[in-house]
Backbone bond lengths (Angstrom), bond angles and torsions (degrees), N, CA, C in turn:
res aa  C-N    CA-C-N  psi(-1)  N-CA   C-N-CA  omega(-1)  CA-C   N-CA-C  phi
1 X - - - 1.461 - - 1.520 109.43 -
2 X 1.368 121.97 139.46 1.517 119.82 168.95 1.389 124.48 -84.62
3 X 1.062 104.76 177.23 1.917 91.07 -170.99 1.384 108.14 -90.56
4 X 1.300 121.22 -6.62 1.625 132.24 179.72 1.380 114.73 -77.05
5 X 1.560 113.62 -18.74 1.396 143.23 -176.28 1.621 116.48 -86.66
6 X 1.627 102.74 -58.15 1.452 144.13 -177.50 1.992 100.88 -66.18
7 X 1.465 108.21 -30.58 1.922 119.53 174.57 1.401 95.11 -89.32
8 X 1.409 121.15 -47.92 1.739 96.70 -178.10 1.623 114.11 -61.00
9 X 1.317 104.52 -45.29 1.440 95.25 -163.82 1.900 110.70 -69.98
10 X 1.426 118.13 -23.43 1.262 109.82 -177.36 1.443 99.78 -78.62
11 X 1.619 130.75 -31.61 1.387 114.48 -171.38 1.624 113.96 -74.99
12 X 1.358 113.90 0.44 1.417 120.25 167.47 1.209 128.67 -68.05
13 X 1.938 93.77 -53.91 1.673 111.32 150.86 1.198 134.88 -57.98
14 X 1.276 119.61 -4.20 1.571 119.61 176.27 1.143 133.58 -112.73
15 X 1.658 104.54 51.49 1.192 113.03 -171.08 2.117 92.27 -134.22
16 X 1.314 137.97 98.27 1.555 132.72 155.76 1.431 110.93 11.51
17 X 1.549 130.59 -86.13 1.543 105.60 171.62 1.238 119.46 -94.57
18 X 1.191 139.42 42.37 1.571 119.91 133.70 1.165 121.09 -112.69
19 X 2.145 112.90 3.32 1.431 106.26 147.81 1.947 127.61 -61.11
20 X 1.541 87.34 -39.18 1.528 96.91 -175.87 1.891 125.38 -61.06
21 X 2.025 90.99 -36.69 0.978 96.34 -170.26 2.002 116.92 -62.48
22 X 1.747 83.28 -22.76 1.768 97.56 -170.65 1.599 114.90 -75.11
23 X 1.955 101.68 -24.22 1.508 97.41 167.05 1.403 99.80 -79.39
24 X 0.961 141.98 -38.02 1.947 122.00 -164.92 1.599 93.10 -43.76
25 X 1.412 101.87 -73.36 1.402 125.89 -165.98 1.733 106.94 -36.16
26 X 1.079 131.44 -27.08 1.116 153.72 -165.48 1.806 110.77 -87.27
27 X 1.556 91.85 -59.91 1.635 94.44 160.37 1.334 134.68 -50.15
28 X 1.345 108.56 -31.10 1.662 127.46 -161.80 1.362 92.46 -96.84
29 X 1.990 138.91 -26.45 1.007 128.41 -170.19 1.874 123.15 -48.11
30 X 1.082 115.30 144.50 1.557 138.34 2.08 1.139 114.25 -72.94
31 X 1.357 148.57 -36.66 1.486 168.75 -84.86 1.848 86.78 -131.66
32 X 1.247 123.03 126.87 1.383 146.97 140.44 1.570 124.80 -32.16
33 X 1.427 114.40 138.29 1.781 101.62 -172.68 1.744 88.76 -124.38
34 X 1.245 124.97 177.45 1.270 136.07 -174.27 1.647 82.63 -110.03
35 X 1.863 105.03 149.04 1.545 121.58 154.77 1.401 104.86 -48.28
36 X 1.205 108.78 -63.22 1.821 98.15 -159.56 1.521 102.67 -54.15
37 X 1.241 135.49 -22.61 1.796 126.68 -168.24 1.699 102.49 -107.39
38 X 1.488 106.11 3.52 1.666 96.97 159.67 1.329 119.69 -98.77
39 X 1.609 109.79 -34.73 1.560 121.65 158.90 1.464 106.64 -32.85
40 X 1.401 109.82 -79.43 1.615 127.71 -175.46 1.524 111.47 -41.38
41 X 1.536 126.22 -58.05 1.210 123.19 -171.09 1.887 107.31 -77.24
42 X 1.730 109.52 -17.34 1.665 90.09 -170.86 1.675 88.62 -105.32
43 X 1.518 128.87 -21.63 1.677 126.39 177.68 1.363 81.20 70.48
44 X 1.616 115.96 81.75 1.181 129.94 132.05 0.846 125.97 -143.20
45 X 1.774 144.51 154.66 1.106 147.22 -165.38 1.807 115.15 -63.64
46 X 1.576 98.33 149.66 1.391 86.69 -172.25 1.548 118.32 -78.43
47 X 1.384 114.16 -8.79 1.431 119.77 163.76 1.552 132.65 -61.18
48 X 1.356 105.81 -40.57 1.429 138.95 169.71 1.375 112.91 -59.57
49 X 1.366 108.54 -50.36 1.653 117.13 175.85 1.313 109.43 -52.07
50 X 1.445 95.40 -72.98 1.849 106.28 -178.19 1.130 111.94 -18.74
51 X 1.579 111.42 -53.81 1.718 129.72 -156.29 1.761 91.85 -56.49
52 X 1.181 99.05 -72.97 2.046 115.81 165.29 1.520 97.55 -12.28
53 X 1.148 119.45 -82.99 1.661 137.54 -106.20 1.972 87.25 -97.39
54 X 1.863 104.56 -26.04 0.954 106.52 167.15 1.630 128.36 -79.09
55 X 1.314 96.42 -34.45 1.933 101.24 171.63 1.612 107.84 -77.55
56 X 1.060 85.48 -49.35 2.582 57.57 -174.47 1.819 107.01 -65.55
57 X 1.446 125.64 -8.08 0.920 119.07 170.28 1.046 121.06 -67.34
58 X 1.954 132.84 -46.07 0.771 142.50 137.04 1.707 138.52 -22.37
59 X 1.152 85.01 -25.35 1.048 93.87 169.18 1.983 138.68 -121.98
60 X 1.267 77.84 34.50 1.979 116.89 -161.17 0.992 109.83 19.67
61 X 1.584 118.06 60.81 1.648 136.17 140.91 1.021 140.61 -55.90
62 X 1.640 105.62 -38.97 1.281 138.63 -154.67 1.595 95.69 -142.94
63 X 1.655 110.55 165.02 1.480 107.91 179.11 2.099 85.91 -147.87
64 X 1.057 104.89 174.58 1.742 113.47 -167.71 1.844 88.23 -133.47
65 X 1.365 104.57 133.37 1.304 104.58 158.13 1.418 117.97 -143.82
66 X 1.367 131.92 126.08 1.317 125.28 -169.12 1.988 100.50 -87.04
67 X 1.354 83.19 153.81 1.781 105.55 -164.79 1.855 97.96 -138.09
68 X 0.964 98.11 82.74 2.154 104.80 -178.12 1.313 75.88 52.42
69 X 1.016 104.99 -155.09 1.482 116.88 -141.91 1.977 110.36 -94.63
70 X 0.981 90.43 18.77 2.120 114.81 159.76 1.017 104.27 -86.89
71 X 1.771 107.16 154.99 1.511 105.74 167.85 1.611 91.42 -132.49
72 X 1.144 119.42 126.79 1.466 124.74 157.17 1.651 123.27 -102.41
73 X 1.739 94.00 132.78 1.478 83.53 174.71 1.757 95.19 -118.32
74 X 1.610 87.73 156.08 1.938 117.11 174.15 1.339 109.98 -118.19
75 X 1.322 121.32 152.65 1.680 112.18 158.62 1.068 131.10 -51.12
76 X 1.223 133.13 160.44 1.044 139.14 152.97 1.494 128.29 -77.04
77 X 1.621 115.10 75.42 1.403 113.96 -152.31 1.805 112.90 -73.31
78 X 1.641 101.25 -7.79 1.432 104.07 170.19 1.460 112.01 -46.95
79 X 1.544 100.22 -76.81 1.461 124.97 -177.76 1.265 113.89 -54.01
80 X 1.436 123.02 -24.28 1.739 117.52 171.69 1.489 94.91 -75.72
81 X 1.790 131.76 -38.27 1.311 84.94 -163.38 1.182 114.34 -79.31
82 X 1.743 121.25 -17.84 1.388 112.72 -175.87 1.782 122.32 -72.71
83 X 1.531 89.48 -4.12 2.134 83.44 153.69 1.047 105.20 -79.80
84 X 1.536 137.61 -48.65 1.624 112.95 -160.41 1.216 102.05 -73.98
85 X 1.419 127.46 -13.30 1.648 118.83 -161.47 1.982 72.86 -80.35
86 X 0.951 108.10 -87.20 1.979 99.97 -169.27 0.955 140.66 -9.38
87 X 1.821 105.99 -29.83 1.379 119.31 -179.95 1.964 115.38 -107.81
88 X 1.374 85.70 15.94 1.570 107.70 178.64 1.489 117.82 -111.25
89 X 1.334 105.66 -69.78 1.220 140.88 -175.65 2.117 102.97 -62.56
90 X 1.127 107.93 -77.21 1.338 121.63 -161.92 1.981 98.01 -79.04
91 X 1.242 122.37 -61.44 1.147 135.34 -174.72 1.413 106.04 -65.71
92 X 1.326 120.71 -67.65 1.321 116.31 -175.99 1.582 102.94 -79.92
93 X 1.128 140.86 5.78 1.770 142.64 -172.65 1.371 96.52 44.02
94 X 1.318 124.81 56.28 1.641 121.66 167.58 1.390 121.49 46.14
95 X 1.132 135.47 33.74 1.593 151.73 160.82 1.748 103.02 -43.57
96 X 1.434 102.78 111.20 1.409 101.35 163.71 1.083 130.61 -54.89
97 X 0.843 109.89 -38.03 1.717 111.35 179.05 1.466 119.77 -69.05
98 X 1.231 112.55 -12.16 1.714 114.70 178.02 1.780 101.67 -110.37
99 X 0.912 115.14 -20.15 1.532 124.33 -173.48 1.622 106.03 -86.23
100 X 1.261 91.16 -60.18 1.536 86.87 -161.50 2.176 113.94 -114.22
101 X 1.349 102.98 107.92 1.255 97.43 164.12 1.428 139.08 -22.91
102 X 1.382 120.29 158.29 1.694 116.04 164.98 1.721 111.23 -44.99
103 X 0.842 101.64 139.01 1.833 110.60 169.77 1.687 99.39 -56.60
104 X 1.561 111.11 139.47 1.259 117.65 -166.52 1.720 91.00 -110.01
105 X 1.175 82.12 -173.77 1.400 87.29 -166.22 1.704 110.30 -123.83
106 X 1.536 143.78 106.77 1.242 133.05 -155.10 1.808 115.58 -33.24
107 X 1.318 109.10 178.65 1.663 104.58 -175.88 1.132 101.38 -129.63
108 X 1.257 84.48 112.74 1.780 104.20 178.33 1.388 108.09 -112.62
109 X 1.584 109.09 137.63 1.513 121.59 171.97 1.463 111.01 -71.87
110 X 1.855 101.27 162.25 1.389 115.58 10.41 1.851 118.60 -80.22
111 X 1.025 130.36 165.91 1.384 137.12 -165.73 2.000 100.17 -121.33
112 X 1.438 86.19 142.53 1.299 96.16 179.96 1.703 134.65 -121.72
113 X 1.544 103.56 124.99 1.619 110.73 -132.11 1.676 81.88 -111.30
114 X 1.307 91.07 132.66 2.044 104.22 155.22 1.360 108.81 -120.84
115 X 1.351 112.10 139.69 1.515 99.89 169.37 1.892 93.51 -135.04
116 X 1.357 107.56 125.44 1.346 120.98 -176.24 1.807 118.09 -102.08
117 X 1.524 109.86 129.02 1.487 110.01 178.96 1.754 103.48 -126.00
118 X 1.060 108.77 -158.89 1.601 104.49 -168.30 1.719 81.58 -95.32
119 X 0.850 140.56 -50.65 1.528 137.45 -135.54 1.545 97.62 -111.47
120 X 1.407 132.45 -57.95 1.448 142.51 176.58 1.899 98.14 86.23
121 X 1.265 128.36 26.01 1.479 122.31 160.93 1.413 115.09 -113.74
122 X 1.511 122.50 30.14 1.644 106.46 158.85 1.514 92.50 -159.24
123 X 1.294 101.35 -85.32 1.565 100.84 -169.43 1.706 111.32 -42.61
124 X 1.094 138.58 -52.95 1.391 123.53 -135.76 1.575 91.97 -110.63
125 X 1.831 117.58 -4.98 1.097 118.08 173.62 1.842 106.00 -83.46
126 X 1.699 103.40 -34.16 1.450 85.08 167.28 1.537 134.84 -61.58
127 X 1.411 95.22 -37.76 1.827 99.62 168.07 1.640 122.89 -62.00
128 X 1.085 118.41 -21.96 1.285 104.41 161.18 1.329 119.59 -79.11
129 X 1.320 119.71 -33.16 1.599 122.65 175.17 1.237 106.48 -50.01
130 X 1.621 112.30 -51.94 1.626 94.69 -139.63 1.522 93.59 -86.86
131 X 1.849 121.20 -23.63 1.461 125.93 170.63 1.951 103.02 -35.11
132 X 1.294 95.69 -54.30 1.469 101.13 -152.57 1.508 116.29 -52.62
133 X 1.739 102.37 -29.20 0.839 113.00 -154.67 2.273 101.04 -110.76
134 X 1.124 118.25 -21.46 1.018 107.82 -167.49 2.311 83.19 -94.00
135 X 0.898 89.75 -40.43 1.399 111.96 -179.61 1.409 108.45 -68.87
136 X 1.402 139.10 54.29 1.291 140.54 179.56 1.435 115.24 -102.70
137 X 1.478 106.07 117.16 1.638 87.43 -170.52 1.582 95.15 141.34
138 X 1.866 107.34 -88.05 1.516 156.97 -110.54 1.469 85.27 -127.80
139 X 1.694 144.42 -36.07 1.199 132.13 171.37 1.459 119.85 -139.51
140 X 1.222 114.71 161.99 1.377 116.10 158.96 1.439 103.83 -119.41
141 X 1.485 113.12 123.05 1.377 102.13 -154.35 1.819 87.48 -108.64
142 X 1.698 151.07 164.72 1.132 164.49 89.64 1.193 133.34 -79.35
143 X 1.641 99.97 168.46 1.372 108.21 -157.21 1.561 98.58 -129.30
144 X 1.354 114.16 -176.17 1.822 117.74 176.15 1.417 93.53 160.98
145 X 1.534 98.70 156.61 1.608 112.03 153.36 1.649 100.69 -144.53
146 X 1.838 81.66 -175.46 1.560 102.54 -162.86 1.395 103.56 -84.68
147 X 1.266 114.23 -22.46 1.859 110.88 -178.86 0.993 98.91 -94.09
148 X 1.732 96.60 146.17 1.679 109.97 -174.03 2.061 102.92 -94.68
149 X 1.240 94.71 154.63 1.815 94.97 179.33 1.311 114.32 94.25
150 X 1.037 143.94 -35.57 1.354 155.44 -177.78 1.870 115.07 -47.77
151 X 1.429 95.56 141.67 1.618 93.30 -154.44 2.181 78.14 -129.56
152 X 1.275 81.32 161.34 1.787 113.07 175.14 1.639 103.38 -48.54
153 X 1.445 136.93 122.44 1.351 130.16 169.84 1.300 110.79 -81.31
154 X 1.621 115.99 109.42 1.614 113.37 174.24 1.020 102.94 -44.58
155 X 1.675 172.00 -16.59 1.217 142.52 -174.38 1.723 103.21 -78.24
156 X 1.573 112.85 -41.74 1.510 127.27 172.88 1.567 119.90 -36.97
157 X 1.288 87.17 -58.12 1.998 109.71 163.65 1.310 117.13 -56.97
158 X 1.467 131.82 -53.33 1.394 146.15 122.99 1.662 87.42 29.73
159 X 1.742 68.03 -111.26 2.142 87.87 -161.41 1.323 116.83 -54.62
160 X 1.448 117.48 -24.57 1.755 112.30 172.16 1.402 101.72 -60.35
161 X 1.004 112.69 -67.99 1.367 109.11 -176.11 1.728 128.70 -54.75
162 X 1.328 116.29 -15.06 1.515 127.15 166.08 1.290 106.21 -85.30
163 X 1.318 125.04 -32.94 1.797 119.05 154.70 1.420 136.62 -88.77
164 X 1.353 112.49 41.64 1.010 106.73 175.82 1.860 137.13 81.98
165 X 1.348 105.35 5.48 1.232 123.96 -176.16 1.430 116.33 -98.51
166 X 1.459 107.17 138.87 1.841 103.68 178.23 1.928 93.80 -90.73
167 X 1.487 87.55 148.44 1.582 88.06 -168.58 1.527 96.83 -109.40
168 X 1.664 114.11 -31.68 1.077 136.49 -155.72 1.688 95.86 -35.40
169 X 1.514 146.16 -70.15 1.057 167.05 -142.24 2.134 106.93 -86.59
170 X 1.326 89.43 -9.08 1.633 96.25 179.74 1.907 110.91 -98.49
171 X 1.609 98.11 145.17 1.444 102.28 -171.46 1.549 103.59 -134.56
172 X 0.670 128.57 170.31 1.657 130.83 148.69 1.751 120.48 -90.42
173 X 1.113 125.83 95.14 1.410 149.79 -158.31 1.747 95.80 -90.92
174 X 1.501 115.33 145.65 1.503 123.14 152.21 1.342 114.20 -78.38
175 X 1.064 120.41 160.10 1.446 143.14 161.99 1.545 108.29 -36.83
176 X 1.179 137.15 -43.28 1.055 151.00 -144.43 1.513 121.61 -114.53
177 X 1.334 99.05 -2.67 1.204 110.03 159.26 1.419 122.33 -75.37
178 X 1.148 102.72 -5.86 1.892 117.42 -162.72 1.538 109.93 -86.10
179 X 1.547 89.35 -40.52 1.582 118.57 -154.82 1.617 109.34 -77.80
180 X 1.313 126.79 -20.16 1.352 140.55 -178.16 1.761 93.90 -49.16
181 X 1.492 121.70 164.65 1.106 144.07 144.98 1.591 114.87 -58.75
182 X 1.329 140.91 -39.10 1.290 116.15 166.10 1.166 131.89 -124.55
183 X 1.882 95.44 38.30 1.755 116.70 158.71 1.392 113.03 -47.98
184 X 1.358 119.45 162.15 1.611 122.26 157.23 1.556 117.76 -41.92
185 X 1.500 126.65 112.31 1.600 88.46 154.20 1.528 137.24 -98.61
186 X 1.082 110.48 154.65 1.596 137.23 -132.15 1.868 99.03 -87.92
187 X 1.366 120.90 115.21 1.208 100.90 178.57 1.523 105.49 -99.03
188 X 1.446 129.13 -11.55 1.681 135.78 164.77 1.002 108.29 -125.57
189 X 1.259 116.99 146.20 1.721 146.44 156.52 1.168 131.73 -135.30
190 X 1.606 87.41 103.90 1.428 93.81 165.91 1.305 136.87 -107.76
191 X 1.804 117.84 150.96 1.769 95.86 -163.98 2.001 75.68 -100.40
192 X 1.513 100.05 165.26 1.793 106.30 -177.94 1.541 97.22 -132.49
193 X 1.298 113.52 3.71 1.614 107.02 169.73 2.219 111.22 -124.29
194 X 1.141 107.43 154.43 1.566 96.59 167.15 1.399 118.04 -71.37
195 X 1.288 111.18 -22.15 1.536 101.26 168.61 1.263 130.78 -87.85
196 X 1.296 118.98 -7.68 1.824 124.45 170.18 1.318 82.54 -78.73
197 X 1.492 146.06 -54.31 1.845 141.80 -148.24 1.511 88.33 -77.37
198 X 1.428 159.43 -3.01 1.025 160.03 -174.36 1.548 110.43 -121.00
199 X 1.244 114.15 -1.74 1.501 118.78 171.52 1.522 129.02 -57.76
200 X 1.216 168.66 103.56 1.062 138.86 -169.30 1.623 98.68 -83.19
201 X 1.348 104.23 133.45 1.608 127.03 -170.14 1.029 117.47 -121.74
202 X 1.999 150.66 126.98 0.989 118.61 -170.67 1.799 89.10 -97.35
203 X 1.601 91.05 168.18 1.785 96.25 -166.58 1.528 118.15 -60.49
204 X 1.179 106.03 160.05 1.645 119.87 -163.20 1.716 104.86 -79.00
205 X 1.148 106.25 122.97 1.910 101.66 174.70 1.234 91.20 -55.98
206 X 1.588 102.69 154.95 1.790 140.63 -155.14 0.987 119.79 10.43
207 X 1.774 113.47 57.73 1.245 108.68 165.28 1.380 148.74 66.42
208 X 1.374 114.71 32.24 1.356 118.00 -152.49 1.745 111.48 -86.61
209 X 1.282 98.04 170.33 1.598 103.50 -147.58 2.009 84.53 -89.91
210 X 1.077 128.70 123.31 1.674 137.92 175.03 1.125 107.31 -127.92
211 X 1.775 107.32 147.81 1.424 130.45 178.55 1.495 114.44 -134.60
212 X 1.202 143.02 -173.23 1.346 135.21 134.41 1.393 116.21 -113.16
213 X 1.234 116.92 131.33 1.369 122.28 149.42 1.866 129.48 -112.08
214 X 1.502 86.39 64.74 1.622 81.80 -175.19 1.490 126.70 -59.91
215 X 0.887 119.49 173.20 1.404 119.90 -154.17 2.041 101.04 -160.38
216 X 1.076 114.04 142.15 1.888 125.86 178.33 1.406 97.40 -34.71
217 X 1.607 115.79 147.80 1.546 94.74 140.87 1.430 128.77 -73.90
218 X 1.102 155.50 142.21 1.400 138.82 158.87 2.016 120.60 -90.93
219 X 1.610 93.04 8.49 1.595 93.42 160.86 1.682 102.92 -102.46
220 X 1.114 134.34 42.26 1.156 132.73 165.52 1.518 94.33 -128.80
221 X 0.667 133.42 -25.10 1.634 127.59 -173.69 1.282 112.32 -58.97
222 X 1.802 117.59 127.81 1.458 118.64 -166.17 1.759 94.50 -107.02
223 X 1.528 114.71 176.26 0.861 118.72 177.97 1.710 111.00 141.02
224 X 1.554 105.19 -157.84 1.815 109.97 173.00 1.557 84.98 -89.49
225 X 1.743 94.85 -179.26 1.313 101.37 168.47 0.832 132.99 -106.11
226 X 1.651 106.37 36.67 1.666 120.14 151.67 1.309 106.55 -103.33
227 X 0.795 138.80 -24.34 2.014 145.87 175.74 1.856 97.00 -52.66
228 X 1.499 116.26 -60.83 1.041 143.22 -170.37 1.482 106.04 -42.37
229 X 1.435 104.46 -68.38 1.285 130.67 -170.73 1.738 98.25 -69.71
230 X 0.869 98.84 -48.67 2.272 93.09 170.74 1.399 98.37 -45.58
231 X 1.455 120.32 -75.35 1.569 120.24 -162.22 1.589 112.39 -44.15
232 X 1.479 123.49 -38.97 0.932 120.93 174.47 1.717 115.68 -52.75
233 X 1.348 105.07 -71.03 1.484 116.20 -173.60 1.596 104.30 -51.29
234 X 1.623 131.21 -19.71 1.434 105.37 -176.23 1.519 97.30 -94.49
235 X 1.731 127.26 -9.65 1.435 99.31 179.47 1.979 91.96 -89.06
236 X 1.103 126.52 -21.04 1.781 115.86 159.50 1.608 106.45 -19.66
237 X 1.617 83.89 -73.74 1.828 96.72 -166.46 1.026 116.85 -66.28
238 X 1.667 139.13 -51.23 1.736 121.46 149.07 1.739 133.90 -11.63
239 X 1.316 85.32 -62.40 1.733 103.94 179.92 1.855 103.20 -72.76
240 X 0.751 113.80 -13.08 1.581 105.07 -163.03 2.268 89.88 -93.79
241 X 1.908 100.44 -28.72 1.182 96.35 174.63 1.294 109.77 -54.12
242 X 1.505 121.82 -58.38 1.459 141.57 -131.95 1.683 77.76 -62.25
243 X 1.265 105.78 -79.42 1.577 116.17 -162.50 1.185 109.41 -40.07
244 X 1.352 119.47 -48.93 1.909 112.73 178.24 1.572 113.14 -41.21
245 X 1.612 111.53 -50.16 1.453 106.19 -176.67 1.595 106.23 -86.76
246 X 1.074 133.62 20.94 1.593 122.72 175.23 2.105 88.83 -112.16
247 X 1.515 111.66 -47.73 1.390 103.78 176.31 1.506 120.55 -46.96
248 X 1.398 109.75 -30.41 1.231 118.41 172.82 1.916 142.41 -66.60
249 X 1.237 86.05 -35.16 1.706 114.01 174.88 1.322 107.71 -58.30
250 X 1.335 99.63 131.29 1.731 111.35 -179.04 1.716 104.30 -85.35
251 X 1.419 102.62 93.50 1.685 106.69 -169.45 1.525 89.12 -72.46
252 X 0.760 112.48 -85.29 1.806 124.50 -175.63 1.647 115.83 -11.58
253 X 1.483 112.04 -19.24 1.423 125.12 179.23 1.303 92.57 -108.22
254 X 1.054 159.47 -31.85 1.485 137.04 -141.96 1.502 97.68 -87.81
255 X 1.274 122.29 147.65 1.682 105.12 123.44 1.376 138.59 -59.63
256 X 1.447 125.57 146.51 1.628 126.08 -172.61 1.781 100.68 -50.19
257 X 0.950 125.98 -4.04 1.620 123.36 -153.58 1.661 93.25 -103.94
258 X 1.021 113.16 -52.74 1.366 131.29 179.69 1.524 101.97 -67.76
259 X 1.416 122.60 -81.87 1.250 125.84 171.46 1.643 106.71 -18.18
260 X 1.071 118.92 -70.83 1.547 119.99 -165.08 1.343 108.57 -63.87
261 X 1.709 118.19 -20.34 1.645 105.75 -168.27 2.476 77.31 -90.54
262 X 0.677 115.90 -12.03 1.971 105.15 167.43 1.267 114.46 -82.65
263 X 1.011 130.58 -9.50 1.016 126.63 176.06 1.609 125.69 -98.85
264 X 1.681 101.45 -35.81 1.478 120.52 170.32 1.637 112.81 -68.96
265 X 1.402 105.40 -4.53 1.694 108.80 -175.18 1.326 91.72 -115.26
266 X 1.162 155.70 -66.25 1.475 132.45 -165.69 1.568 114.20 -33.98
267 X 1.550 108.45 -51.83 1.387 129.58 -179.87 1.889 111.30 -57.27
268 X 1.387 103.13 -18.28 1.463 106.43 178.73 1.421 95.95 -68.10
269 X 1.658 109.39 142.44 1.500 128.72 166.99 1.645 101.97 -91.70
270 X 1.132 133.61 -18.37 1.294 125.52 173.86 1.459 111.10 -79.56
């Protein structure tokens, strides 16, 4: 990259919201967010955004893709990596010690899974269930959200319990239970709602490997309370996919590079 290249793209970044807007976008990577849920999650005007959403585009930060008649934008993870490679490579002249971490050590099970939603009573309680349970052995799977107070949704309990699941041992947990000094540490994270992937979080001790696979709410779903109870059981059966093919993946063989592009695709809605 040249440095004439390396000044556009930082003077894009150096502006408060179109730094912020580039971490949301960043969280949600690879996966695309809608205007109206960047407005909503950063509370800025939709005029103001545009202005944003148009300069890092301009400045191939960002990329636009229309979806029916949505437009989602994602980063441009090409062009992000060739800033850090610039500010590694060329700037720092490739110095190990700033480039490259301690040598890790392979990942051997069992492996330890969080999957975080705003609320922690359906979705992210099914992913720990069904982890725990298809995943015996091979994970210790948890759960949490970002809102405090939040209790188990009997419809959630519902379908665990119509498939075969002991519920007895499941809670709805804070965020912050995680975060202690002699919590588990976490070798995946996943967020399963757009609003936990829109959280600002500070980073996870040792680095753990995260994706999103968001998924509907099904406590918003209106209807009788059989309509209700459907929405639930099809994000069950979604999520019960995701985990089958992540329980499955030979982590211990992958490289992190590989690993992360399997993991960023289960979570794909396309």
């Amino acid at each position: 990259m040249k440095n004439e290249a390396a000044v556009q793209l930082f003077t894009a970044l150096g502006h408060p919201g179109r730094l912020g807007l580039f971490r949301l976008l960043m969280r949600h990577a690879p996966q695309g967010v809608r205007p109206t849920e960047i407005a909503a999650t950063l509370g800025v005007k939709q005029n103001t955004l545009s202005h944003h959403l148009s300069d890092l585009e301009s400045a191939g930060l960002i990329r636009a893709a229309r979806e029916g008649r949505s437009i989602r934008y994602s980063v441009a993870l090409e062009t992000t990596a060739a800033l850090i490679s610039y500010l590694g490579h060329d700037c720092g002249r490739g110095r190990p010690d700033l480039l490259h971490p301690p040598q890790e050590s392979p990942m051997t099970p069992p492996f330890n899974v969080l999957f975080i939603c705003s609320g922690n009573s359906a979705r992210s309680i099914f992913a720990e269930a069904i982890l725990n349970k298809i995943g015996e052995g091979r994970f210790h799977a948890y759960s949490a959200g970002t809102r405090p107070g939040s209790q188990l949704n009997p419809f959630a309990v519902e379908v665990l319990e119509r498939n075969g699941y002991d519920v007895s041992g499941l809670r709805s947990k804070h965020l912050s239970e995680f975060e202690t000094a002699d919590a588990p540490k976490m070798d995946f994270v996943f967020t399963v709602c757009d609003t936990a992937a829109s959280e600002e979080c500070a980073p996870w001790p040792g680095q753990p490997m995260t994706a999103h696979w968001g998924l509907p709410d099904p406590v918003k779903a209106q209807g009788t309370e059989g309509e209700k109870g459907l929405a639930f059981a099809r994000v069950f059966g979604e999520m019960h996919r995701r985990i089958t093919l992540f329980a499955a993946l030979p982590i211990g063989e992958l490289e992190k590079v590989a690993l992360q592009g399997q993991i960023d695709r289960i979570g794909d809605p396309a």
